[in-house]
C-alpha positions in Angstrom: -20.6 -16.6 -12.8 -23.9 -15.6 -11.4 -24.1 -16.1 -7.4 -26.4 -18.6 -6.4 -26.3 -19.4 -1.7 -26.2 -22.7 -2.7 -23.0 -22.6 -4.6 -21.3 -26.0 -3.9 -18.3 -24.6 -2.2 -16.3 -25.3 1.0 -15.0 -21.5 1.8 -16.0 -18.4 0.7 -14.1 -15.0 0.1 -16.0 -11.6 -0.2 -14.1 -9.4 -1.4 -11.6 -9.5 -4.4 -8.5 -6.8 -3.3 -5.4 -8.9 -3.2 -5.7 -10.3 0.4 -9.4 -11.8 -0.3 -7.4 -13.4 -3.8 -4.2 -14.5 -1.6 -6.6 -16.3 0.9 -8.5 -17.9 -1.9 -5.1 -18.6 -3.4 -3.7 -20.4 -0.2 -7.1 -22.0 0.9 -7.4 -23.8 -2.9 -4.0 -24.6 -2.8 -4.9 -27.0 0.1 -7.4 -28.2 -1.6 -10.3 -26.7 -0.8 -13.7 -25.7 -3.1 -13.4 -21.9 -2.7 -15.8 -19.2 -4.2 -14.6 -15.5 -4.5 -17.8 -12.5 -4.3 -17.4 -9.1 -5.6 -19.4 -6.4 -5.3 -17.6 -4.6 -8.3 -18.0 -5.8 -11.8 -14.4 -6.2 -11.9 -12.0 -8.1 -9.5 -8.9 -6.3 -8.3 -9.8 -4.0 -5.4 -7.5 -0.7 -5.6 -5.1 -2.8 -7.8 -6.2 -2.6 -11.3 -6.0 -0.2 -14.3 -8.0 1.5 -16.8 -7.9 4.6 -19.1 -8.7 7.8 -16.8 -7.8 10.2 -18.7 -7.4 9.9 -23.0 -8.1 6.8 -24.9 -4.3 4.7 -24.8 -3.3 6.1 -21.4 -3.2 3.5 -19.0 -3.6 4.5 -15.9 -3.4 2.8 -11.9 -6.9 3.4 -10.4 -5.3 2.7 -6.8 -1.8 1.3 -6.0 1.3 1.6 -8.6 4.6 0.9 -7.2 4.7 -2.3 -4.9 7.8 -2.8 -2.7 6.0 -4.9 -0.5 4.6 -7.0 -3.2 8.4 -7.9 -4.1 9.5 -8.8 -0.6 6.2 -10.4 0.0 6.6 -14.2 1.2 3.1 -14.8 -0.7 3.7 -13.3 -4.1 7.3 -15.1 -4.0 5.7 -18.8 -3.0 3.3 -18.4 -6.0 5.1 -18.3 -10.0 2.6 -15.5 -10.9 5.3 -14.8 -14.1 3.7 -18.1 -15.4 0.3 -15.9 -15.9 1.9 -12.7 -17.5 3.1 -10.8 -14.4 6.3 -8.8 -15.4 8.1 -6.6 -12.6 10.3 -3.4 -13.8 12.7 -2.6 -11.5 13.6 1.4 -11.8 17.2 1.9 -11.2 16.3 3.9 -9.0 13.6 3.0 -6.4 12.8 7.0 -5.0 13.9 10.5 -5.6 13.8 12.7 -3.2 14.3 16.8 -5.2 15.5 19.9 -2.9 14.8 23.4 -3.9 18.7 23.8 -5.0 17.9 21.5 -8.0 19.5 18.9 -6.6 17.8 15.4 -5.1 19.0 12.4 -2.8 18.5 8.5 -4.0 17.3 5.3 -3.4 19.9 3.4 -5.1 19.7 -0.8 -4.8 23.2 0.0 -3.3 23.6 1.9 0.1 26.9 3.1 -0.8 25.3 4.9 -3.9 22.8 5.7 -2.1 24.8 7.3 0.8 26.7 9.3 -1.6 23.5 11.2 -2.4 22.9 12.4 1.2 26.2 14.9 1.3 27.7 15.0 5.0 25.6 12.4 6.4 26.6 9.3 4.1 28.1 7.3 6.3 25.9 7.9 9.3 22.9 6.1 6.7 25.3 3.5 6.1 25.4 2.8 9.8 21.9 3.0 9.5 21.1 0.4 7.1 24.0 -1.6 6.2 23.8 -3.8 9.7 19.6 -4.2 8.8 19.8 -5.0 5.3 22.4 -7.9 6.3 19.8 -9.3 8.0 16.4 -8.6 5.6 15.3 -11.9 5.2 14.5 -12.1 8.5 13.1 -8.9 9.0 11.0 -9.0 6.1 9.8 -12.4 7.6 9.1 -11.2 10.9 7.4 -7.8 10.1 5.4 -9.5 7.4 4.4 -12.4 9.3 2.5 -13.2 12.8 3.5 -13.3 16.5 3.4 -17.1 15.5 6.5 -17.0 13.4 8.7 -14.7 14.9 11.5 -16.9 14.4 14.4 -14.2 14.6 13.4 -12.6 17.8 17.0 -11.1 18.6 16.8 -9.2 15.1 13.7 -8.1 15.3 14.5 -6.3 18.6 17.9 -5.0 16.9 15.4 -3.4 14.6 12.6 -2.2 17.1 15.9 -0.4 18.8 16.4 1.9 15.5 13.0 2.0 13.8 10.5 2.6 17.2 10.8 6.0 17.4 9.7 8.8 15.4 10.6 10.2 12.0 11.6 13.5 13.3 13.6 11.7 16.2 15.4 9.5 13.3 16.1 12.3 11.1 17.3 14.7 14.3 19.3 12.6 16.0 21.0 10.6 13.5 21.5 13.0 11.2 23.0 16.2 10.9 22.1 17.8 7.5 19.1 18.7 5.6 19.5 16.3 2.7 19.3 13.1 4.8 16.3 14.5 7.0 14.4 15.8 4.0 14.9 11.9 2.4 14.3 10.2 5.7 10.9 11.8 6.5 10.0 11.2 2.8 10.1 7.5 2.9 8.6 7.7 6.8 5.7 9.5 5.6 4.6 6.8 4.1 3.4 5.9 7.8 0.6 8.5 7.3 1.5 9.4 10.8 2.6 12.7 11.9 6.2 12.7 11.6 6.5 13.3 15.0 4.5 10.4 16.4 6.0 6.7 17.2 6.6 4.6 15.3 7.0 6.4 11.9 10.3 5.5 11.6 9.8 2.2 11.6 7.8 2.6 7.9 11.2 5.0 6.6 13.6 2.1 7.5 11.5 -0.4 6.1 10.7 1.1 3.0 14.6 2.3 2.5 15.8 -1.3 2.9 13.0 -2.7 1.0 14.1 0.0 -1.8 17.9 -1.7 -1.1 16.9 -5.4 -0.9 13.9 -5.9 -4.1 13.8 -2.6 -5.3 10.3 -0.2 -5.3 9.0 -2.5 -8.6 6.2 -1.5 -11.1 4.0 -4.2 -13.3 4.9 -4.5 -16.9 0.9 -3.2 -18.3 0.0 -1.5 -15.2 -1.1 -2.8 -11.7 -4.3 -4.9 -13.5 -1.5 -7.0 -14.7 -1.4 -8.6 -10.6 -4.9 -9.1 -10.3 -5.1 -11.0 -13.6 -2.2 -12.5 -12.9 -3.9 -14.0 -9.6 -7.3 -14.5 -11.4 -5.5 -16.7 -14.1 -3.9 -18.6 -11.1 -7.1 -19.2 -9.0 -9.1 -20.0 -12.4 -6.4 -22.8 -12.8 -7.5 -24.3 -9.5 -11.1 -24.0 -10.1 -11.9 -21.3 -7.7 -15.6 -20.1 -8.6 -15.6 -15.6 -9.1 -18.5 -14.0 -8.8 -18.6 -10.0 -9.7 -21.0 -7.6 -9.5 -22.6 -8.8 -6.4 -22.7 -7.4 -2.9 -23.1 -9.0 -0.1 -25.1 -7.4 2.7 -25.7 -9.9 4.9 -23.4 -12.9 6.6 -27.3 -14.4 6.4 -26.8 -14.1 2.5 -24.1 -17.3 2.7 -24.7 -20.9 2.5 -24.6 -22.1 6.3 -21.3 -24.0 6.9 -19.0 -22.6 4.7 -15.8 -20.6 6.1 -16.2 -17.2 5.3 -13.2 -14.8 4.5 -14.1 -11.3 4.9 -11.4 -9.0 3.0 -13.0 -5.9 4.6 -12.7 -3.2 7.2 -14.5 -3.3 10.8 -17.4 -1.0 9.9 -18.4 -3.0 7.0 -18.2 -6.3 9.0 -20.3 -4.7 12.1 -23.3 -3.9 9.3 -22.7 -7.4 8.0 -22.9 -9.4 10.8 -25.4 -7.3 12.4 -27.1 -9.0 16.0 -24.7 -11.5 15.6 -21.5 -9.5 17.1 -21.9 -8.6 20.1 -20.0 -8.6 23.2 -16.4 -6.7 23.6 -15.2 -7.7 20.3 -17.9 -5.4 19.0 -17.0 -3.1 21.4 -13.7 -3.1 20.0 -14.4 -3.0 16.4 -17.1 0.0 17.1 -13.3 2.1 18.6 -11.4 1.1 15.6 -9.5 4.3 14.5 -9.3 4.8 10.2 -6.2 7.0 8.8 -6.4 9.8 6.7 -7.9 10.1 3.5 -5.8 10.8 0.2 -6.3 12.3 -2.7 -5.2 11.1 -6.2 -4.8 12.4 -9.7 -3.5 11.0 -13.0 -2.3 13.1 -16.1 -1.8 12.6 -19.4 1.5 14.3 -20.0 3.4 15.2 -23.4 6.8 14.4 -22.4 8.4 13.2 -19.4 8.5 15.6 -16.4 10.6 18.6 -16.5 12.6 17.6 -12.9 15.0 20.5 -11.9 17.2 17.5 -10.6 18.0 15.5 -13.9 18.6 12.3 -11.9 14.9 12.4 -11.0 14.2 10.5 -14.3 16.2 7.7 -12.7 13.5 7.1 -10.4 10.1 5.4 -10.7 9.0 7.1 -7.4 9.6 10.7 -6.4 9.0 12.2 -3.1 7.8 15.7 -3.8 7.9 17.8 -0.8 11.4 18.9 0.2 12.6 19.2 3.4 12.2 17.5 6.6 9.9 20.5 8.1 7.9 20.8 5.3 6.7 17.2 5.4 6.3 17.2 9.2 4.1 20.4 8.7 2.4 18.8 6.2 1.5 15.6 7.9 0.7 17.1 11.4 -2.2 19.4 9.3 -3.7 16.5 8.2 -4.0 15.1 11.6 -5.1 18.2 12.5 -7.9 18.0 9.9 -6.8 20.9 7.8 -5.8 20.0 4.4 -2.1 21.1 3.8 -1.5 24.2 1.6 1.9 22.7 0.5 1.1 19.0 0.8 3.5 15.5 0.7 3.0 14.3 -2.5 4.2 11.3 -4.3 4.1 10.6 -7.2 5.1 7.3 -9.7 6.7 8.0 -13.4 5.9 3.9 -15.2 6.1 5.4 -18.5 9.7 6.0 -17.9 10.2 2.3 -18.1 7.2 0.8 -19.4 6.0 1.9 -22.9 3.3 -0.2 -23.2 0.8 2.5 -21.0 1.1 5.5 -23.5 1.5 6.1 -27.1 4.5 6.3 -28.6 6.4 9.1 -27.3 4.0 10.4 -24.3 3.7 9.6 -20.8 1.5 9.1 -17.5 1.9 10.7 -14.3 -0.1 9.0 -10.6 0.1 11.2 -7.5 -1.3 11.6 -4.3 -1.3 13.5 -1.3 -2.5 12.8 2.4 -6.2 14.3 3.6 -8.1 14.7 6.5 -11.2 11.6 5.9 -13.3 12.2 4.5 -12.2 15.8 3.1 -13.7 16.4 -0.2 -12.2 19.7 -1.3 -10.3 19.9 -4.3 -6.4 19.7 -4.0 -5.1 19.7 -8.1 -3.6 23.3 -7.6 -1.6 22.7 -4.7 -1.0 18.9 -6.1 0.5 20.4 -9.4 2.3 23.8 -7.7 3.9 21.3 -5.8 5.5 19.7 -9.0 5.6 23.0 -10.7 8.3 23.9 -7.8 10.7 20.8 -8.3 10.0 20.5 -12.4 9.4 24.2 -13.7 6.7 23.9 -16.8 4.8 20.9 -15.8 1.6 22.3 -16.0 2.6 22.7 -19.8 2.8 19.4 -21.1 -0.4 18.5 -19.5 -2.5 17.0 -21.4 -5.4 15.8 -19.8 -5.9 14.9 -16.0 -8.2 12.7 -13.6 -9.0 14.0 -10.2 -10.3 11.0 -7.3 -11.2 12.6 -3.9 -11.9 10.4 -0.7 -15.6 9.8 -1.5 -14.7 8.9 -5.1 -11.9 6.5 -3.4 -14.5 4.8 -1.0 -17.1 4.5 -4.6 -14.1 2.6 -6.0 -13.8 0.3 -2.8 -15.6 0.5 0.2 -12.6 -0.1 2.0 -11.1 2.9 1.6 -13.5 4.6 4.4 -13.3 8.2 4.0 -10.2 7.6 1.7 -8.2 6.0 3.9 -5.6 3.5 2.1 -4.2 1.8 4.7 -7.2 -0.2 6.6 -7.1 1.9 9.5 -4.7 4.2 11.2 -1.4 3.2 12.0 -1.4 4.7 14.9 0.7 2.7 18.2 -2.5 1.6 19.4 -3.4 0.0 16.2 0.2 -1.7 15.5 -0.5 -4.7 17.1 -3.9 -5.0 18.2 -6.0 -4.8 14.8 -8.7 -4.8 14.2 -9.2 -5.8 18.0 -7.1 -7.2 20.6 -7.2 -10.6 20.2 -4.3 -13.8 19.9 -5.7 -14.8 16.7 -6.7 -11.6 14.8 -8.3 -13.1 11.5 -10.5 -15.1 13.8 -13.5 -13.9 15.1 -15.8 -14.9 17.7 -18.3 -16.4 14.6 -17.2 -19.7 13.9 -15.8 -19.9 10.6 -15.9 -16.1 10.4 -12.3 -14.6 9.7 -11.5 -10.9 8.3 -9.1 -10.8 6.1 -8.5 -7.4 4.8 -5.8 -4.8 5.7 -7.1 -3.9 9.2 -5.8 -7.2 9.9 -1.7 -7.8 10.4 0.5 -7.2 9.1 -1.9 -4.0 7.7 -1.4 -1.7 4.5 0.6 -2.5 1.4 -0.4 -5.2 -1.6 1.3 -8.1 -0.2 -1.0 -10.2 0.7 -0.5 -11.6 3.7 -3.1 -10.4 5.6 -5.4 -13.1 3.4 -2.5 -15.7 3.5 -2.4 -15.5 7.7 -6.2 -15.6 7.7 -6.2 -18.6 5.2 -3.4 -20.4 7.1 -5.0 -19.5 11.1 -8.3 -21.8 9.5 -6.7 -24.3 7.5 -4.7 -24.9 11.0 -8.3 -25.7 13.1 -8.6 -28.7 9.6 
């Protein structure tokens, strides 16, 4: 469909990443005309695939492994299986490799997973067991809005443990290197010096997620969601534009609610004279993360993993111990790019077939930045891997390379090659993209953002474009 400012529609989305389709998904479901714009001439936002690297490799352009996708109230509301979507559940959710050729897993269980981490098993089943008795309720809460904290006592049972910093975690609650190494891992996904609050918070609530629904991949590659979705708003007659950007709030038809699934910089250009006031203020201060950098490979065989049980996993964690990470991280912040970087990287054709020819594989990685850095990080990606899984660089066979300003080409969300909307910094917890009791509102009538600089932030879950959906369907 061609866009046309007339378009006979009661609520428009621009954007097309998974919270604009979730909020056209929940505002059609109530009944409403909705049209979806994307400047791209395909839908998806960093979830979608495509052959980077040799014709029959399938590759993830952006996101591949989606643990918050499988506890997300919005993806499990919606029978998206109906339309195609498959979920493989590695059984194992993340390795974690050490130098001695050994590694520490994210088993579904905690006891097996415990059993990885040497001395310090039963100090991670304190940890988790108490928490993941009470995940439904957690997941709720951290996924939802100040609106629906329903479960107030365990929430606060889990701010006690997770609001504090990774290195604090790790130090204080455990007493070996195995443990520490694994627990920064999965708090690195923060993009957060390891030493800042609340980093932990991220660990916990990845390990539990890893516990409770597993760290899935789509059968097909991460496309498979977005069409998925698509199939489901074509179904309810939701109008899609592509290949049209929109510049201008002036550009849409007077009237309409407008869902903006994208970041505060964008929306200040967009709405130009019309924001003004302290809520521009605000937006002008809003702080974006780091910036990553990603490559694929076409590989030969699976990867050579010192650490056999690493071929359990659809996720590895390639760094190795606690203090390598935190040095990692902390150079990024520093805005040098790390020499021996965090990387992590996603094995699907371990599980899925259907991305490769018979008998070879795909590899995704990616490591944290300074934004905006544009330097090239494949040798220190791949030596990185080389140290965990001797003769990787051998079965090579092709690779793709994306730095931050290839990232932000992709999707002009990803300023500077930041993934996660905006730094996750305390200051940003709570308060994005501004301070404000409704934060999908803004002061533009019928104006709402709905991308991941909006609660509950990063991660393709959509419920950043289901809150915003919900906080105007409630004005109806």
């Amino acid at each position: 469909m061609k866009f046309d400012s007339s378009h006979d529609c009661q609520a428009v989305v621009v954007g097309s990443g998974i919270n604009g389709l979730a909020a056209a998904a929940e505002l059609a479901g109530a009944g409403l005309k909705v049209l979806v714009i994307e400047g791209n001439e395909t839908m998806g936002g960093c979830t979608r695939s495509d052959e980077l690297t040799l014709p029959g490799y399938l590759h993830d352009i952006g996101s591949a492994v989606f643990p918050m996708a499988a506890a997300s109230p919005f993806f499990n509301s919606h029978h998206f299986s109906e339309y195609g979507l498959k979920w493989i559940k590695p059984p194992v959710a993340v390795a974690h490799p050490f130098d001695d050729g050994t590694a520490a897993l994210l088993y579904p269980s905690v006891e097996e997973t415990a059993e990885t981490l040497g001395g310090d098993s039963h100090r991670y089943r304190e940890l988790m067991s108490p928490l993941l008795e009470n995940w439904d309720a957690l997941i709720g809460g951290l996924l939802g809005t100040f609106r629906q904290l329903h479960h107030p006592l365990k929430l606060m049972s889990f701010g006690t443990k997770a609001f504090q910093s990774a290195t604090n975690l790790a130090r204080c609650h455990f007493t070996g290197s195995r443990a520490r190494g694994f627990i920064s891992g999965l708090c690195a996904h923060s993009v957060i010096p390891l030493e800042h609050v609340p980093s932990a918070a991220f660990g916990i609530v990845l390990g539990l997620a890893g516990h409770a629904v597993g760290w899935p991949i789509p059968q097909g590659g991460s496309g498979k969601i977005t069409q998925a979705i698509l199939t489901h708003l074509d179904k309810n007659n939701v109008g899609l534009v592509t290949g049209h950007s929109i510049r201008s709030l002036d550009e849409l038809q007077k009237g309409t609610a407008q869902f903006l699934d994208i970041t505060p910089r964008q929306f200040l250009i967009m709405a130009g004279t019309r924001l003004s006031g302290n809520y521009g203020r605000m937006l002008k201060q809003f702080r974006y993360g780091p910036g990553v950098f990603k490559m694929d490979w076409a590989i030969s065989e699976p990867i050579p993993w010192k650490a056999k049980e690493c071929l359990l996993a659809g996720t590895v964690h390639v760094g190795g111990s606690m203090e390598s990470l935190a040095l990692s991280e902390r150079e990024v912040w520093q805005n040098n790019a790390p020499q021996n970087p965090f990387v992590i990287l996603a094995q699907p054709t371990l599980f899925d077939n259907t991305r490769a020819p018979k008998g070879m594989h795909i590899a995704w990685a990616y490591c944290h930045i300074p934004n905006g850095f544009t330097g090239d990080m494949t040798a220190q990606i791949e030596a990185q891997i080389e140290r965990f899984a001797p003769g990787f660089r051998e079965i090579i066979l092709a690779r793709s390379i994306q730095n931050t300003a290839d990232l932000e080409r992709l999707n002009p969300n990803l300023v500077g090659g930041d993934i996660t909307g905006g730094a996750q910094v305390l200051s940003q917890i709570f308060t994005r993209p501004a301070l404000r009791w409704d934060p999908y509102a803004t002061p533009l009538r019928h104006v709402y953002l709905c991308s991941a600089s909006t609660p509950p932030g990063a991660g393709v879950h959509g419920m950043c474009g289901a809150h915003a959906a919900a906080s105007y369907l409630r004005t109806l």
